[in-house]
VOMAR-394431 format. One record per residue (C-alpha): x, y, z. Coordinates in steps of 0.5 Angstrom, whole numbers, padded with zeros to 4 digits, always signed. Example, Ala and Ser with C-alpha at 12.3 -4.5 7.8 and 13.67 -1.06 7.14 Angstrom:
+0025-0009+0016 +0027-0002+0014 
END
This chain:
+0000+0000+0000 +0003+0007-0003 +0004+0012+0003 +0001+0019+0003 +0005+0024-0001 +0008+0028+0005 +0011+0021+0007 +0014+0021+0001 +0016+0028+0001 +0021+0027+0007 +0026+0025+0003 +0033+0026+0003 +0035+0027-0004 +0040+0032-0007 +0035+0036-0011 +0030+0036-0005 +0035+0039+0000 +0037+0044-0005 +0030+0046-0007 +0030+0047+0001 +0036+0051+0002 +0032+0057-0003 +0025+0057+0000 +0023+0053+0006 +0015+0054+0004 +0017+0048-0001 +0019+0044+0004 +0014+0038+0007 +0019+0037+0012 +0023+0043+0015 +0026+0039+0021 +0033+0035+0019 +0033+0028+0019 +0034+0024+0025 +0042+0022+0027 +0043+0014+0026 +0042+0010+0032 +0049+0007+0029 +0054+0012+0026 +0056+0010+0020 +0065+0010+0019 +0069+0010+0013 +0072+0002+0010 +0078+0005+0012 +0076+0008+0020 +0073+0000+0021 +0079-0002+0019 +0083+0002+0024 +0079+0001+0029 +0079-0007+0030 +0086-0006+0029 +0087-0001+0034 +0082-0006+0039 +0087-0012+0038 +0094-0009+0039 +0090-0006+0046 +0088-0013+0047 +0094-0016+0045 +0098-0011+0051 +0094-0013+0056 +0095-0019+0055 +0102-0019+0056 +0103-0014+0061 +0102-0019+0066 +0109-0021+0067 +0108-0029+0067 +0104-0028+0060 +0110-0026+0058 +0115-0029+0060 +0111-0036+0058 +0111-0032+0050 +0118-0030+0051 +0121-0036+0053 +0116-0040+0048 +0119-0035+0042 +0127-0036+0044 +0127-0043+0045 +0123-0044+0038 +0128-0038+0036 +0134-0042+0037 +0133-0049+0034 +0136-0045+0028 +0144-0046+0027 +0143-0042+0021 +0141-0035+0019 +0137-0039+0013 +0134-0042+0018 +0133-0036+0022 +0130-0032+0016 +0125-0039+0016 +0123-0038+0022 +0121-0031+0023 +0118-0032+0017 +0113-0037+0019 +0111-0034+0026 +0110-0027+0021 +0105-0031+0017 +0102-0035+0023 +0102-0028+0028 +0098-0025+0021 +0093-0030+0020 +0091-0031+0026 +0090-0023+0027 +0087-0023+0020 +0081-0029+0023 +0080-0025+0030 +0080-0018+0026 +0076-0020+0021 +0070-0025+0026 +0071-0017+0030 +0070-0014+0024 +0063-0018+0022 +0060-0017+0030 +0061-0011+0031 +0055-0008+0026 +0051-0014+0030 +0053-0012+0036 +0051-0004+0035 +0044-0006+0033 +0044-0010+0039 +0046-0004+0043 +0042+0001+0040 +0035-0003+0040 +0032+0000+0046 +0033+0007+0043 +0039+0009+0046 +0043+0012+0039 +0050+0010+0039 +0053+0019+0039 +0060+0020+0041 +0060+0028+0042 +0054+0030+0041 +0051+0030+0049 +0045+0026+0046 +0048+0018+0048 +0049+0015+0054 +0054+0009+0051 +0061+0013+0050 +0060+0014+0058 +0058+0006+0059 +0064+0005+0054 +0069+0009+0058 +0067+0007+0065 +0069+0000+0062 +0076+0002+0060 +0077+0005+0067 +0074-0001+0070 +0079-0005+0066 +0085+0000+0069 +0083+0000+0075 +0084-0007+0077 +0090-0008+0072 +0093-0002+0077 +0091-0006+0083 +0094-0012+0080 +0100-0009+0078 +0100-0004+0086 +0100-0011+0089 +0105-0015+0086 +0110-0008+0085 +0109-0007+0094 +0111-0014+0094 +0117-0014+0091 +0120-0007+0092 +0119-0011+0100 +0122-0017+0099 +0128-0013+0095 +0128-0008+0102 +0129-0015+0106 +0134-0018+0102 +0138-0011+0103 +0137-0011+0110 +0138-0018+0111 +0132-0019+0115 +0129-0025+0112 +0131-0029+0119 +0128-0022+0123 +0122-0023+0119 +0121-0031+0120 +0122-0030+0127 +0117-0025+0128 +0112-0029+0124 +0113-0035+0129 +0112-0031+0135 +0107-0027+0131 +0103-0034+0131 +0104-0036+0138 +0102-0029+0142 +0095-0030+0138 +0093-0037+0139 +0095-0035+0146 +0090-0029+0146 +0085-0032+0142 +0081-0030+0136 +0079-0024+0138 +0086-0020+0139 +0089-0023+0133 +0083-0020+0129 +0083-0013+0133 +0091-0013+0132 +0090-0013+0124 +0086-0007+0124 +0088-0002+0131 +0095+0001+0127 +0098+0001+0135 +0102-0005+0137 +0097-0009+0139 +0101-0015+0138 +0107-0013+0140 +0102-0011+0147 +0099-0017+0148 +0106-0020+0148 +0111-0016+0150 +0115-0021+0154 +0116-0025+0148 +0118-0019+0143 +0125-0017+0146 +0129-0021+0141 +0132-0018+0134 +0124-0018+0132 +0121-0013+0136 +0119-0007+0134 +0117-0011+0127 +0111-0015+0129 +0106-0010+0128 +0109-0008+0120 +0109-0016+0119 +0103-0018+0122 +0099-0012+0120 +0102-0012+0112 +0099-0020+0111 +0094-0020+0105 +0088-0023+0110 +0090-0017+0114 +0090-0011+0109 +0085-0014+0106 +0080-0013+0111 +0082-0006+0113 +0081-0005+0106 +0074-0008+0106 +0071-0005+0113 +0073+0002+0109 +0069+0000+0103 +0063-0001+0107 +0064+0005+0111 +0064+0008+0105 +0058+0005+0101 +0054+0006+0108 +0056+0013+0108 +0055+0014+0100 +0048+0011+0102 +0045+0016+0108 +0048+0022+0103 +0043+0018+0097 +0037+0020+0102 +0038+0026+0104 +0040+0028+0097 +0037+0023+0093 +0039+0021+0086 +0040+0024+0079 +0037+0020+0074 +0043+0018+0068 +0038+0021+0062 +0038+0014+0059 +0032+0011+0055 +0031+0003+0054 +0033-0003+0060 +0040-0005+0056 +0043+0001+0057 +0040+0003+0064 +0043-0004+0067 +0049-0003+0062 +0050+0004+0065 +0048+0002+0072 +0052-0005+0074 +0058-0002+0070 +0058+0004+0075 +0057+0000+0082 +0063-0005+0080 +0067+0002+0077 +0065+0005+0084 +0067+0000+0089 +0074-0002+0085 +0075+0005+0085 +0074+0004+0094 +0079-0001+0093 +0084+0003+0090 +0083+0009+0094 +0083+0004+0101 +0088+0000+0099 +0093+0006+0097 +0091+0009+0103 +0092+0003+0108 +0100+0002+0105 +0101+0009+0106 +0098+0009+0113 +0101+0002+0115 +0109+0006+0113 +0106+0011+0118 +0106+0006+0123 +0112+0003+0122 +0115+0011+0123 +0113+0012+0130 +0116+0005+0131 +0122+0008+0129 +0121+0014+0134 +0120+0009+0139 +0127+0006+0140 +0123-0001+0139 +0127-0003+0132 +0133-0008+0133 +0137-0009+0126 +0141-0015+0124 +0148-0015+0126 +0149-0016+0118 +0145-0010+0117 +0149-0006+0122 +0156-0009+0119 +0154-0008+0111 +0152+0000+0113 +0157+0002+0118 +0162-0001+0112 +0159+0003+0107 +0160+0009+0111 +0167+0008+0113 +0166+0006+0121 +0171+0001+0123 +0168-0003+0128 +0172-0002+0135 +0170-0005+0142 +0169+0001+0147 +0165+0007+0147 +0167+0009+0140 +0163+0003+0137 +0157+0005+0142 +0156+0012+0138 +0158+0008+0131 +0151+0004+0133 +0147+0009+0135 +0149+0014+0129 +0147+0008+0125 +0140+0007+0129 +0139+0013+0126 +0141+0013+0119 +0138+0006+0117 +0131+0008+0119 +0131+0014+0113 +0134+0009+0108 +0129+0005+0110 +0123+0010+0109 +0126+0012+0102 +0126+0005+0100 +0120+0004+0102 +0116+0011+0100 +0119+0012+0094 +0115+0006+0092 +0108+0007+0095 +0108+0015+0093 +0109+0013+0086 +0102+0009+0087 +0099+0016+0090 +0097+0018+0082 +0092+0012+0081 +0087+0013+0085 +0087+0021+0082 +0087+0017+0075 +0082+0014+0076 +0078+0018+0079 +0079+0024+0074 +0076+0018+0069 +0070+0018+0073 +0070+0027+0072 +0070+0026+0065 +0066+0019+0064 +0060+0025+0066 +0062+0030+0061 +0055+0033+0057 +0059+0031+0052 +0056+0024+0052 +0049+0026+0055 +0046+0031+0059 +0047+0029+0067 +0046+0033+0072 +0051+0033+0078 +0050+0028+0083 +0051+0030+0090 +0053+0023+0093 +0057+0022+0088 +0061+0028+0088 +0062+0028+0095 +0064+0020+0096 +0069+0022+0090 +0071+0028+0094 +0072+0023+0101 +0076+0019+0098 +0081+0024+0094 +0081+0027+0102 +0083+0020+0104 +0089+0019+0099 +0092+0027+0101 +0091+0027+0107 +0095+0019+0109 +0100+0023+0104 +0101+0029+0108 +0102+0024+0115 +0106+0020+0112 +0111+0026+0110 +0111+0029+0116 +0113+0024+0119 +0118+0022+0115 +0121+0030+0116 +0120+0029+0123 +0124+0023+0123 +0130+0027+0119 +0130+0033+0124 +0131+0028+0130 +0136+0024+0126 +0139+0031+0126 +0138+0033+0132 +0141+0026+0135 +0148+0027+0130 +0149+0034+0131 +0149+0032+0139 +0153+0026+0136 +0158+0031+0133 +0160+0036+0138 +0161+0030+0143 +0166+0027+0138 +0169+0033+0137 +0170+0034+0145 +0174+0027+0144 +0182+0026+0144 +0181+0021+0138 +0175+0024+0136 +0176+0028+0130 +0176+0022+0125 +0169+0020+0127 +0166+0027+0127 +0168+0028+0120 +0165+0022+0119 +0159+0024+0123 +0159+0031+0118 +0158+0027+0112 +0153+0023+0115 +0149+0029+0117 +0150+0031+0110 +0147+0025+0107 +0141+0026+0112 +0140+0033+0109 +0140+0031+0102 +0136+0025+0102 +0130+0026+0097 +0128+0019+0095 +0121+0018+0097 +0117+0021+0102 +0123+0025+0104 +0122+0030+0098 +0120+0037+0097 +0112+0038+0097 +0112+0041+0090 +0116+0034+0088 +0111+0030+0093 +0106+0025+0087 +0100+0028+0090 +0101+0034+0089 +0101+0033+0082 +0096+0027+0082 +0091+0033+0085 +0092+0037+0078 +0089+0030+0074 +0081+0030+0077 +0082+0039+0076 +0084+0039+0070 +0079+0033+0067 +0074+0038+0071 +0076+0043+0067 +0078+0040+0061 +0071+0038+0060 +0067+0044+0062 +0072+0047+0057 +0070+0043+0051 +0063+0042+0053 +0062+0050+0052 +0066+0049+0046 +0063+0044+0042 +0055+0042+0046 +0050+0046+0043 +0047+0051+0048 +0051+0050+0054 +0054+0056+0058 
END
């Protein structure tokens, strides 16, 4: 059955849309076509795009250091059964056609989908429109991205925590210290009973080492707490409860304030929206929480230290002291050589320590900052979310705030190293054979001075400090761009 003439009026031929452009009057339809629900990209734009997905996947993949050492190790063993540069020439060129092949199966099934795929996603009525504040798609898409960084980076946080530690222990020689405190760790707990092992993982004071102070006075005391406390069952159940405590509170903010609703038409992309964002929420709570714990778990280990209650390996004290140019003598002399060293050790310690865990101060900020621009009215009309902003607010001020604790701390910790090797040298200098241990002590003082690894460096180098810019300058890019480009916005 034939439509009525203004149906077949509407449309879009060339002369028609000339026609138009002179006089309006001759137009059936003033109103411009409606956008496609899927935008429709050059052969060459598709062709880019799906190999830009696969080399995005492929680095994934082989950021995880067991994958990559399994394809390394598979590649060189098949490399070198070759004696010759013929046979090697052979070989590269079969694993070039294979690698090929095997892209060109997985581009071309990627290829064929993704219109399907788009259908798909856009049959509730929700259009697939990158930049023009109409689609809520570019959102769901970008928060998948981050959702993806986010538990890559706390992966790779873990696993660089753990071996920046096991290097430090290594070079301190504190393998021995660590299997004893870890001995007397498990005997003072099942002497206590659950309940003190289980308020020792969380109160940041040396619950452990209260509980058994009589048991602590060996080569291990003073590092109960940082080992006992820095097992996985322990931080993961601070990092947990501040999740929870966080949810809760994101909560009693949703009613007082209530929510603002994504402008989002259909169910697929309200359920896609909605998972991806509470999943993106919470492993973005983990990253703050567990960022926040490791720095605050270091700040504990600083107060040990003003306590007097750490004990160093005698291995350690020898291959620092040697370091420095101290000759073990018997007497007074090596008494002052120990304490000057009591002092130095703990800073070298610290700066190992934080200038790892300052490095993990801009993942939280990044994260955070994909967040901001996830929001952007560039992709669709969202109104500010009051939970949302100050939950994300919350956390910002938790990661700045451990950061701050932990450099001042550590700077307390250099002033009374200081103070303590000034008081040091004048008693040296007061000695008959003395004046060789003062120089020695002076460029001791010196070195203490100049230490700008990790937390002992300037504000205006803290990692923090610049990590703070990543949320502000996505704000503030985004507004700029929404003025620029969305059409009646400011």
């Amino acid at each position: 059955m034939q439509g009525p003439p203004e149906t077949e009026a509407r449309g879009t031929s060339k002369s028609e849309a000339v026609e138009c452009k002179r006089d309006l009057l001759r137009c059936d339809e003033i109103n411009p076509p409606a956008s496609e629900m899927v935008p429709q990209v050059s052969l060459l734009a598709k062709i880019g795009l799906v190999g830009l997905t696969l080399v995005s996947a492929l680095g994934i993949a082989l950021s995880f250091r067991s994958l990559r050492d399994g394809t390394w190790n598979g590649l060189n063993s098949f490399m070198s059964g070759s004696t010759r540069y013929r046979g090697l020439i052979a070989r590269g060129l079969a694993i070039s056609i294979v690698v090929g092949a095997v892209s060109f199966l997985l581009g071309k099934a990627l290829y064929l989908r993704v219109p399907q795929i788009g259908d798909w996603l856009t049959q509730d009525g929700q259009p697939m429109a990158l930049l023009e504040g109409i689609s809520v798609w570019p959102t769901v898409f970008l928060r998948v991205a981050a959702l993806a960084l986010c538990v890559w980076l706390i992966c790779y946080s873990w696993r660089y925590l753990d071996r920046n530690l096991d290097e430090i222990v290594k070079d301190f020689h504190l393998k021995k210290t660590w299997k004893c405190v870890r001995a007397e760790q498990a005997r003072v707990v099942s002497s206590h009973g659950p309940w003190f092992g289980l308020a020792a993982r969380f109160w940041y004071p040396n619950a452990v080492e209260r509980g058994g102070a009589s048991s602590f006075q060996s080569v291990s005391s003073g590092w109960g707490t940082y080992v006992y406390q820095g097992t996985l069952s322990s931080r993961m159940g601070r990092v947990t409860a501040g999740i929870l405590a966080m949810l809760l509170f994101w909560a009693t903010l949703l009613l007082i304030f209530g929510q603002q609703h994504a402008p989002i038409r259909g169910p697929l992309s309200l359920y896609a929206y909605e998972w991806i964002t509470f999943f993106l929420i919470f492993a973005t709570l983990f990253l703050v929480f567990f960022v926040a714990d490791t720095t605050l778990l270091s700040w504990g280990l600083v107060r040990a230290f003003h306590s007097g209650s750490i004990v160093w390996p005698p291995e350690a004290l020898q291959k620092y002291g040697d370091r420095l140019g101290f000759k073990h003598q018997p007497g007074a002399r090596a008494g002052r050589e120990q304490r000057c060293l009591d002092d130095w050790l703990p800073l070298i310690f610290l700066s190992k320590r934080t200038k790892c865990i300052t490095t993990l101060l801009y993942w939280p900020f990044l994260i955070i900052a994909l967040i901001v621009v996830s929001r952007s009215r560039l992709f669709a009309n969202y109104n500010p979310s009051i939970p949302d902003l100050v939950t994300m607010g919350v956390g910002v001020l938790i990661v700045t705030a451990s950061a701050i604790v932990l450099r001042r701390s550590a700077e307390a910790a250099r002033e009374t190293a200081r103070r303590r090797l000034r008081d040091q040298i004048t008693e040296a200098r007061s000695l008959q054979d003395g004046g060789q241990l003062a120089g020695q002590l002076e460029l001791l003082l010196r070195r203490v001075e100049e230490l700008r690894e990790g937390a002992f460096g300037p504000y205006s180098q803290q990692p923090v400090v610049r990590a703070m810019l990543l949320p502000l300058g996505s704000l503030g890019g985004t507004a700029l761009l929404e003025y620029l480009l969305v059409p009646g916005f400011g």
